[in-house]
C-alpha positions in Angstrom: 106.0 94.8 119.1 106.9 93.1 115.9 110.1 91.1 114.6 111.0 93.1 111.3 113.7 91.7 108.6 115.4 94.9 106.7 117.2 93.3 103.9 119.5 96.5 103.5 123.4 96.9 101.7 124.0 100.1 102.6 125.7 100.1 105.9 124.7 104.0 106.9 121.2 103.3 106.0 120.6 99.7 107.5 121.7 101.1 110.9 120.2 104.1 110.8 117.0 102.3 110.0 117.8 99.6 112.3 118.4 101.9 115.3 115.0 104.3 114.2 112.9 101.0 114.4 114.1 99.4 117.4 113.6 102.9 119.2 109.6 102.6 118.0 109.5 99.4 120.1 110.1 96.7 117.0 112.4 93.6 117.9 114.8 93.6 114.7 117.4 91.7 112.2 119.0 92.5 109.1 120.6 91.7 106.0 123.1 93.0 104.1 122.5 91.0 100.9 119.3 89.0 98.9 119.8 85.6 99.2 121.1 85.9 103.2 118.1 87.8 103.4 115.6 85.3 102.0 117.1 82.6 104.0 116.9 85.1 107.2 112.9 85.2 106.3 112.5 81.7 106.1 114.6 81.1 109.1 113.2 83.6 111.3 109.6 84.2 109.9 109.6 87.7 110.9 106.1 89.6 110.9 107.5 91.8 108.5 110.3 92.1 105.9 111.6 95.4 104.8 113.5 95.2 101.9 115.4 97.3 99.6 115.7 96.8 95.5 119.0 97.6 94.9 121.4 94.3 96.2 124.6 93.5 95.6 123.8 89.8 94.7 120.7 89.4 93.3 118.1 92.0 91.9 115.4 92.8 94.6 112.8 92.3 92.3 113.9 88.8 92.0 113.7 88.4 95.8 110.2 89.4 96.1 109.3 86.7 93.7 111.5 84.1 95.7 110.2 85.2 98.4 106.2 85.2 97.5 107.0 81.6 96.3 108.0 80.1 99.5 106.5 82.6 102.6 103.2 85.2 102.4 105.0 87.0 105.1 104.2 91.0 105.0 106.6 93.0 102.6 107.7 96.5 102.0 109.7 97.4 99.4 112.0 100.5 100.2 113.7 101.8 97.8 115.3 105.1 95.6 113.7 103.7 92.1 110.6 105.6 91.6 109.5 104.4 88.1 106.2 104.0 88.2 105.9 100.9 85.7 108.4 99.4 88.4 106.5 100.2 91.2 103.7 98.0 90.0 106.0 95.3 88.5 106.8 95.0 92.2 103.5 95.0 93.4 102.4 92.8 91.5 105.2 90.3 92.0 103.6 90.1 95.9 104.4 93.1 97.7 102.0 94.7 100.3 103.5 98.1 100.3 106.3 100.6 98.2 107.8 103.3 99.8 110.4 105.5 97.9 113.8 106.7 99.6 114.5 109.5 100.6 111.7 108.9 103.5 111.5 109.4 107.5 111.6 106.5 110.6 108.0 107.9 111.0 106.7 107.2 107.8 108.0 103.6 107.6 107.1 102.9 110.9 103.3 104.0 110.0 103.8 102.3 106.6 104.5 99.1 108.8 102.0 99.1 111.3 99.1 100.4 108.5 100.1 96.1 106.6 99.9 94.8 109.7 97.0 96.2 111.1 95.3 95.8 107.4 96.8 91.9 107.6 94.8 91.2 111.0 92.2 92.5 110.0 92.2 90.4 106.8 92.4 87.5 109.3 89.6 88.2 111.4 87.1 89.6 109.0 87.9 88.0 106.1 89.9 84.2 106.9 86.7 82.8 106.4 86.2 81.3 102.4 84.2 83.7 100.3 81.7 81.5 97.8 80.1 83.2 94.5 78.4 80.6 92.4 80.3 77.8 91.9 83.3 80.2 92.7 85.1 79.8 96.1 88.2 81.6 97.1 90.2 80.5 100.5 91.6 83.9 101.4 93.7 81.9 104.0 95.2 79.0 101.7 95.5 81.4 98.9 93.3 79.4 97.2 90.6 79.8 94.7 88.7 77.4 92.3 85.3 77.5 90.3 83.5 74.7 89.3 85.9 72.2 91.3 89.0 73.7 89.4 91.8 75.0 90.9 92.7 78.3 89.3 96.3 79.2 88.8 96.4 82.9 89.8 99.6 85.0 90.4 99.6 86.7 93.5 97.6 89.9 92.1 95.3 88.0 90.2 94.4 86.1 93.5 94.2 89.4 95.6 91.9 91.0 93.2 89.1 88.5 93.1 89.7 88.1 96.7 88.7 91.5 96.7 85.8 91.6 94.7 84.6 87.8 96.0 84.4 89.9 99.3 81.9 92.4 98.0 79.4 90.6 95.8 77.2 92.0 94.0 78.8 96.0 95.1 80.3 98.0 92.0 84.2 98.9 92.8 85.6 101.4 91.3 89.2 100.9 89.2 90.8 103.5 91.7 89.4 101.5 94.5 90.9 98.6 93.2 94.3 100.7 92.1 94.3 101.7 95.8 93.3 98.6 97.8 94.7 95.7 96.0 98.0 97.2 94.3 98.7 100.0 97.1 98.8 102.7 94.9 97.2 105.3 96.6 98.4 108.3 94.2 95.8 106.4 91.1 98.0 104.7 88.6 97.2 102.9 85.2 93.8 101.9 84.7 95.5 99.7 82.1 96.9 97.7 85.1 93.3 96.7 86.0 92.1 96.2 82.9 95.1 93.3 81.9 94.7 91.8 85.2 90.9 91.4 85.0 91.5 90.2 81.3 94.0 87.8 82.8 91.0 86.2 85.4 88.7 86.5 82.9 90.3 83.8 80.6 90.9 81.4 83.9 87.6 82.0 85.1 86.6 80.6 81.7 85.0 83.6 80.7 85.5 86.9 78.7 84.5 90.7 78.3 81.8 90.0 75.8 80.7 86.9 77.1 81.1 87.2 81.1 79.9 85.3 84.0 81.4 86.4 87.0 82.8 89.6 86.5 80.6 92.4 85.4 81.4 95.5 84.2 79.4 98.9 84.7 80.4 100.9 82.4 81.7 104.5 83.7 81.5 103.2 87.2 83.6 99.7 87.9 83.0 95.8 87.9 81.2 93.9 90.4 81.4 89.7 90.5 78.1 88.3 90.6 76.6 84.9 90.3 76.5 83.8 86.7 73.2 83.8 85.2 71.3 80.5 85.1 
């Protein structure tokens, strides 16, 4: 069973939601509003916050950044906006999943036990900090530096050389990465890769024509590697 936080205005919805979840065997709370949700999820530290975009106070884009700043507690975003370019901005703000209304009890509930399972996993396969070179990432403390310095890495940044720190060496594909780090299992942007990995690239120290860790093989992916002595 799991404590779940749905952060829900619409009355017919939240209970309706409420009532579907607590029937699949989840222990739940709710709010009707962004900021009483974000002080429920500190309060409370649920295992996992549902949360819908459209709030009466505050924008729920805004709350998945407030949130990501102060808790890495799981999130899904469940809402009617289905704007693709804000589907990423909100995955990339921090959240694990995006699930577009209208949907079914069954399809959330999967949706929720599919981050949590994925989360445990992350935990017991992968807690451990992943070295590559003078690179080290603390999957854990959300933490990476390289050479002694501490990188400064939004949340996506961090998750995607999380990802690749944990395969060194192996190719990955952009639509494994599309899928696996942003959640977009549909494909998406390759353009969303390709600013991200710019992005690490210049706080790794490094750049396309002149790269250390991050490799790329052209017409297949990038792999990180250790840099070339």
């Amino acid at each position: 069973m799991a404590q779940l936080l749905l952060i829900e205005d619409d009355v017919a919805v939240r209970s309706a939601l409420m009532r579907a979840l607590t029937e699949r065997g989840h222990a739940m709370s709710s709010a009707d509003s962004g900021m009483s949700g974000l002080r429920k999820a500190v309060d409370e530290r649920p295992d996992l916050v549902i949360l819908d975009l459209g709030l009466p106070d505050v924008d729920g884009y805004e709350v998945v950044r407030m949130l990501r700043a102060v808790s890495p507690v799981p999130l899904i975003v469940a809402t009617a906006r289905d704007d693709e370019h804000e589907i990423a901005r909100v995955l990339d703000a921090g959240a694990d999943d995006y699930l577009v209304k209208p949907f079914g009890a069954v399809q959330l509930d999967a949706r929720i036990r599919a981050v949590l399972r994925r989360l445990r996993g992350d935990e017991e396969d992968g807690g451990r900090p992943l070295t590559v070179g003078a690179l080290r990432v603390d999957p854990r403390g959300r933490e990476a530096s390289v050479d002694g310095r501490v990188l400064d890495l939004r949340p996506k940044e961090f998750d995607l050389l999380c990802y690749l720190a944990a395969r060194p060496g192996e190719v990955v594909s952009k639509r494994e990465l599309l899928t696996e780090v942003w959640r977009v299992p549909y494909g998406g942007a390759d353009k969303t890769v390709d600013v991200h990995l710019s992005w690490l690239r210049n706080k790794l120290g490094e750049s396309a024509q002149d790269p250390r860790y991050l490799r790329v093989v052209r017409g297949v992916g990038i792999k990180i590697v250790e840099p070339e002595r």
